[in-house]
C-alpha positions in Angstrom: 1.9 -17.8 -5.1 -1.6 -18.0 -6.3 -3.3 -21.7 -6.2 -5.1 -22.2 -9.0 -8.2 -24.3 -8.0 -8.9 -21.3 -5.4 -8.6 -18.6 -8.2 -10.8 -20.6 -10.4 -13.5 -21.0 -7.3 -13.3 -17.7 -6.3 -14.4 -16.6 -9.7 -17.6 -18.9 -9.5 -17.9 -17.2 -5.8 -17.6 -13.4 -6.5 -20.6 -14.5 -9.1 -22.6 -16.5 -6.3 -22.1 -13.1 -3.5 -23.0 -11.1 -6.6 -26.3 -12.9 -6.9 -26.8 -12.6 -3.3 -26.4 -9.0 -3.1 -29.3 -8.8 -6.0 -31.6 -10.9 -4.5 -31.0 -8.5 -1.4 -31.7 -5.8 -3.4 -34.9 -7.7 -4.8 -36.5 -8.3 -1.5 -35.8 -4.9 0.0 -38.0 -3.2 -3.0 -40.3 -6.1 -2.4 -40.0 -4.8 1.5 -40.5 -1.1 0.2 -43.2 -1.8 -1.8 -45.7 -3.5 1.3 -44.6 -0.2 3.3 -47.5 2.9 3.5 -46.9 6.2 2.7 -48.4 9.2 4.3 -51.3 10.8 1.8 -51.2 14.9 1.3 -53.5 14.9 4.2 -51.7 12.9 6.8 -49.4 14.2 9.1 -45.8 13.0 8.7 -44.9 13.4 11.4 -47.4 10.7 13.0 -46.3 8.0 10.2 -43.8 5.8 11.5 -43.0 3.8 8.0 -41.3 7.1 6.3 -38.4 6.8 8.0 -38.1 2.8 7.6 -38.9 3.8 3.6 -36.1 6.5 3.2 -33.7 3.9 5.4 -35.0 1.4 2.5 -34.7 3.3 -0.3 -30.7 4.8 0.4 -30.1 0.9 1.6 -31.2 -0.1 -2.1 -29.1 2.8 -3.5 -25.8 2.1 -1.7 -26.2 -2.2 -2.7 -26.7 -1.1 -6.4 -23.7 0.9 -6.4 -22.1 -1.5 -5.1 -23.2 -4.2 -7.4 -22.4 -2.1 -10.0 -18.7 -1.7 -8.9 -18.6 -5.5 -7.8 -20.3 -6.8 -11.8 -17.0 -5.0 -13.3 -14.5 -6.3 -11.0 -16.1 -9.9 -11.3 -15.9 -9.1 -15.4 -12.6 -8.2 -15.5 -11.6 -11.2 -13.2 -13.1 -13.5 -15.4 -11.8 -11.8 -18.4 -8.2 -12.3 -16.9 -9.1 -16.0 -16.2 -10.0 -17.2 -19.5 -6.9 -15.0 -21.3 -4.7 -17.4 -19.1 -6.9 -20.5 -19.7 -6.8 -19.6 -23.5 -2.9 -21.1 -22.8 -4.3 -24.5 -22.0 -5.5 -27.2 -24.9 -9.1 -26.5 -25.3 -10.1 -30.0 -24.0 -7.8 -28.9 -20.6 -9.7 -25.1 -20.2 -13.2 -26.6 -20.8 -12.8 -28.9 -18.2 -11.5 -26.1 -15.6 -14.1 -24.0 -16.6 -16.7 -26.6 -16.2 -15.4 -27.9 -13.0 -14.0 -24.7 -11.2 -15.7 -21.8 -12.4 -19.2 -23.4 -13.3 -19.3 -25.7 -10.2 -20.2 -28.7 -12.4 -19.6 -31.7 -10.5 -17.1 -34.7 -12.2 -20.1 -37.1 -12.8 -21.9 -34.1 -15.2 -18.7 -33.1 -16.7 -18.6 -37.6 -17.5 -21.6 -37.3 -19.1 -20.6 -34.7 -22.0 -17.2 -35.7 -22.1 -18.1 -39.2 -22.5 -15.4 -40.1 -20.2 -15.2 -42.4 -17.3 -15.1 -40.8 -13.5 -11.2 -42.0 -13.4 -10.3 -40.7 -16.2 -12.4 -37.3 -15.9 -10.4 -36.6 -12.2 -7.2 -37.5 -14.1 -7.9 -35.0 -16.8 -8.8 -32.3 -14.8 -5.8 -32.9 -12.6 -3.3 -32.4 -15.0 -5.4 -29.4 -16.7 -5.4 -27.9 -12.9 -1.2 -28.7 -13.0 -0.8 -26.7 -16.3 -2.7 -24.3 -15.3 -0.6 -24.0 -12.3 2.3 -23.7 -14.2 0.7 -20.7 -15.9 -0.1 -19.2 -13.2 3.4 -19.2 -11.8 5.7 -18.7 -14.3 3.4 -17.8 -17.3 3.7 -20.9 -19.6 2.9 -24.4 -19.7 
């Protein structure tokens, strides 16, 4: 049985080790860019940072694919997410969304709902039951 406050999270965290991977990705081209190449001129076989650049360079190949692979996975997980929180009230699936998948913390989500903290947690509470209920049996 699936818990639904960790498959709300875990969307919010594929998204955050998706970021990661990029700015990976960003710093090794940053890291390929300060490297030297060898001029028509030199001999290769005497410059040490070729092999460190065609490391680099299949490195930054093999993280794009897979962030390429891992972006469609994370948009079809989402995709399922809000088709099952699309069953909830609207005011119940905002505050998930808010909460879970966005990482807002209850005294932000007080200050658009206009709703005191207690009342907030309670809200979000019994949005989190329903949604449990959908996620085990597929209704409300």
């Amino acid at each position: 049985m699936t818990d639904a406050r960790e498959y709300l999270t875990s969307i919010r965290k594929a998204e955050e080790r998706l970021s990661l991977k990029k700015r990976q990705v960003e710093n090794l081209r940053d890291r390929l860019t300060s490297l030297s190449v060898p001029t028509d001129k030199e001999v290769v076989s005497h410059t040490p940072n070729v092999g460190v650049m065609a490391d680099t360079v299949a490195m930054i190949a093999d993280m794009e694919a897979e962030i390429s692979r891992q972006s469609a996975e994370n948009v079809l997980m989402e995709g399922q997410a809000y088709l099952l929180l699309n069953k909830l009230p609207p005011e119940y699936s905002s505050l998930l969304i808010d909460h879970y998948m966005k990482g807002k913390k209850i005294t932000e989500i007080c200050k658009t709902t206009h709703l005191e903290q207690r009342w907030t947690k309670k809200k979000i509470a019994s949005a989190l039951a329903k949604f449990q209920c959908i996620l085990d049996h597929g209704d409300i």
